[in-house]
C-alpha positions in Angstrom: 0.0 0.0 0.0 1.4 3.4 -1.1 0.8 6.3 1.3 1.3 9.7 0.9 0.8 12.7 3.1 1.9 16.5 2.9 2.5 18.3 6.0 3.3 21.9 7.6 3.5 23.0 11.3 3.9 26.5 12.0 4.1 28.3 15.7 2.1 31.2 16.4 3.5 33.3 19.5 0.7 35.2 21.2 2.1 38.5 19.4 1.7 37.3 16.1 -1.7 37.8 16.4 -4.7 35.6 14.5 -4.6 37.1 11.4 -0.5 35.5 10.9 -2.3 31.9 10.9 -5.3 32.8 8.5 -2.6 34.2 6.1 -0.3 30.7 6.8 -3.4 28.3 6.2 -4.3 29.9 3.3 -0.8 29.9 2.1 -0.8 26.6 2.5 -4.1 25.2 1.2 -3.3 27.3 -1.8 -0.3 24.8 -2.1 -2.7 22.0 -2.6 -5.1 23.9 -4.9 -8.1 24.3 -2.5 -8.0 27.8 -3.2 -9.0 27.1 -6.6 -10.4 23.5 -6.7 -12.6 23.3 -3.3 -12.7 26.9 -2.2 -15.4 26.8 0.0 -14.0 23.7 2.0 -10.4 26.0 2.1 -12.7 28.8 3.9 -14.0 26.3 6.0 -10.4 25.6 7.2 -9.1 29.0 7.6 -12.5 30.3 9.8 -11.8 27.0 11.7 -7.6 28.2 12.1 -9.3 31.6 13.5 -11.3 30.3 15.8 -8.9 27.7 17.5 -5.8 30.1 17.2 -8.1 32.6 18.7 -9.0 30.0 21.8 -5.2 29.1 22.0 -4.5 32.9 22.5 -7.2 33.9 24.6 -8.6 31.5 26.8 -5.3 29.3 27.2 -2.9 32.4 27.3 -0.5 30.4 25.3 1.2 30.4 22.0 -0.7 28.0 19.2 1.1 25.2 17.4 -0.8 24.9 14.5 -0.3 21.8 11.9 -1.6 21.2 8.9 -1.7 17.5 7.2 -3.5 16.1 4.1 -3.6 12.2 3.6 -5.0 12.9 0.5 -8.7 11.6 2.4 -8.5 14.2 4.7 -7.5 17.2 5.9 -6.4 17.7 9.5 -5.9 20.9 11.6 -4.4 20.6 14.4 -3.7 23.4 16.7 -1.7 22.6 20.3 -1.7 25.0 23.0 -0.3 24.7 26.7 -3.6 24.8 29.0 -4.9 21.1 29.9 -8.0 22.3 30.2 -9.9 20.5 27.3 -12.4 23.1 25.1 -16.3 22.7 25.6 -19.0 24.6 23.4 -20.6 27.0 25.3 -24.2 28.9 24.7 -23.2 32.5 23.8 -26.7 34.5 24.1 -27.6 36.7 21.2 -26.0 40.1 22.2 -22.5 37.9 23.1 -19.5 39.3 20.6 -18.0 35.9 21.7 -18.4 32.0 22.8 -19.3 30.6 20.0 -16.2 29.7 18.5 -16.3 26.3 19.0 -20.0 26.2 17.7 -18.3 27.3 14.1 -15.7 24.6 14.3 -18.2 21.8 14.5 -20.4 23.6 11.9 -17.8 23.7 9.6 -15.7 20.7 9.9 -16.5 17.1 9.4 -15.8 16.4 12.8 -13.4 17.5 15.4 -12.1 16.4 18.8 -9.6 17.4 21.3 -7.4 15.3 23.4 -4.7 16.7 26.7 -1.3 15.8 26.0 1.6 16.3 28.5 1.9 19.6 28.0 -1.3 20.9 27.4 -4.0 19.9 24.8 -4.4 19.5 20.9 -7.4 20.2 18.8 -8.0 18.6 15.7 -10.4 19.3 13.2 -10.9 17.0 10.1 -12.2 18.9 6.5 -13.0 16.1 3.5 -13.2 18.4 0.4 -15.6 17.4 -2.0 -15.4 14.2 -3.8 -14.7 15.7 -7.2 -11.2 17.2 -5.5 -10.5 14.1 -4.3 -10.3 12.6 -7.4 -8.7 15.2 -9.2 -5.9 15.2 -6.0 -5.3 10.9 -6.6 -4.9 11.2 -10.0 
């Protein structure tokens, strides 16, 4: 069995600010041709970098390891910060301007989980781009 997966890691210090991971993902995804092939599914993945970036910069205090890796099934996003305390969705009422980041996540992505590692805790979020791509990316 021949497998084949493309990878990037990046680390985001606190000062670098959200926007420096958007720009990064994009970067990347562009790389695989999502930009143009599955654009929708490549917005998906860079609202769901903001969001968990955000989460690693706000409510763990911490810088954000972010990784990117496609298996050519799947693309993973995994962003590590260095609170244990694991994420949980929250209700944000109407007038909230946050909370309801991890809402977005699980609208967007096909599914996502998070696990605590020695160190603190890792997100992952898994996108599937449309099957058409996923032809186009095995040929």
């Amino acid at each position: 069995m021949d497998v084949r997966a493309v990878g990037w890691a990046q680390r985001l210090p606190v000062s670098a600010g959200v926007r420096a991971g958007r720009t990064w993902a994009r970067e990347c995804l562009a790389g695989l041709g999502w930009d143009d092939d599955a654009p929708e599914t490549a917005d998906a993945v860079v609202l769901a970098v903001s969001e968990l970036v955000t989460n690693a910069h706000v409510h763990a205090r911490s810088d954000a390891d972010l990784v990117l890796l496609w298996d050519g099934r799947c693309l993973y996003l995994s962003v590590h910060d260095h609170s244990r305390r694991l994420p949980v969705p929250r209700s944000a009422s109407p007038d909230a301007t946050g909370g309801r980041g991890l809402f977005l996540v699980d609208a967007v992505a096909d599914h996502w989980h998070a696990h605590p590692c020695r160190d603190g805790k890792t997100v992952t979020a898994c996108f599937h781009p449309p099957a058409s791509v996923r032809d186009l990316l095995e040929a």
